[in-house]
MARDREN-169553 format. One line per 4 residues: number of its first residue (from 1); their letters; for each residue x negated, y negated, z negated of C-alpha. Coordinates in nm, 3 decimals, padded with zeros to 5 digits. Layout:
BEGIN
NUM = A = X/Y/Z; ... .
This chain:
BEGIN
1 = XXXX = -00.388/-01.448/00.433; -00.153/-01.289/00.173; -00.112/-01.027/00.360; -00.497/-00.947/00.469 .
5 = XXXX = -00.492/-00.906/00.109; -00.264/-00.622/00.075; -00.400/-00.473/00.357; -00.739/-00.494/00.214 .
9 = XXXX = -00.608/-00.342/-00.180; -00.429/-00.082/-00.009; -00.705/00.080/00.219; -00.956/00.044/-00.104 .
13 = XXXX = -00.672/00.218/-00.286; -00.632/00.518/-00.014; -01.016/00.523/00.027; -01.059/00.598/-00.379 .
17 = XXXX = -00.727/00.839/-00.384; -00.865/01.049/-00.121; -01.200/01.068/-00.271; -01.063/01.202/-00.512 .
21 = XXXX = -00.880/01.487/-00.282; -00.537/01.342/-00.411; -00.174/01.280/-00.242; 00.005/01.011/-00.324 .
25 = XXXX = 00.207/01.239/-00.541; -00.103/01.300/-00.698; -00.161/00.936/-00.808; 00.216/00.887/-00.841 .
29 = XXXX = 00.179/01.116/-01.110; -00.126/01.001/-01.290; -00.059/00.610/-01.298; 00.279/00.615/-01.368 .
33 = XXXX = 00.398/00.433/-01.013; 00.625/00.569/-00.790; 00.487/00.781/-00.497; 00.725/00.544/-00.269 .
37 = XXXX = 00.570/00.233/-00.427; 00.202/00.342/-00.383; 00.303/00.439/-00.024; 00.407/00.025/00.068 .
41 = XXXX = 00.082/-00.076/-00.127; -00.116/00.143/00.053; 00.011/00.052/00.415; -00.014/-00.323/00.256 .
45 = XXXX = 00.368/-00.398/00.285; 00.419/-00.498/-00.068; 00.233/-00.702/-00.274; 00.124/-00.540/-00.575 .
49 = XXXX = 00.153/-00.667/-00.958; -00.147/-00.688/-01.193; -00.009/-00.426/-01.395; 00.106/-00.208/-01.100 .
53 = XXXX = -00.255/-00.265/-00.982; -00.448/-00.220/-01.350; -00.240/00.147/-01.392; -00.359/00.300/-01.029 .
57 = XXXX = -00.676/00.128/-01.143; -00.722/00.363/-01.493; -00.560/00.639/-01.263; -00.889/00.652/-01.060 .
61 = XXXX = -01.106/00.549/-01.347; -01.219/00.247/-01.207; -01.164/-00.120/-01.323; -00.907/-00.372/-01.190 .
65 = XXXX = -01.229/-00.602/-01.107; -01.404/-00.349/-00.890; -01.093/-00.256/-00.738; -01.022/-00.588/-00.620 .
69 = XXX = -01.393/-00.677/-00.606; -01.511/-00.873/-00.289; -01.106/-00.919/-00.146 .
């Protein structure tokens, strides 16, 4: 189940990045993670941290709660 989870964070974080028109670099950049980093999350092969998770978060100016809302 852990891992539908990452799955699940990671495609809701891709979705938002590329709404925005970004590359990973792009968020990389803005949140503070490493573009390698946001690359596992996004293909859900690492579990992300609350913190990890609340910087990409404020990077797309949404909230940890709606970016993890219905997961």
């Amino acid at each position: 189940m852990a891992k539908d989870i990452c799955a699940a964070t990671g495609e809701r974080i891709r979705k938002l990045r590329r709404a925005r028109k970004w590359r990973q670099i792009d968020l990389a950049e803005q949140s503070g993670v490493h573009e390698v980093h946001i690359s596992d999350l996004e293909r859900g092969t690492r579990e992300p941290g609350l913190r990890t998770l609340s910087k990409i978060a404020s990077a797309l100016e949404t909230t940890l709660s709606d970016l993890l809302k219905g997961l």
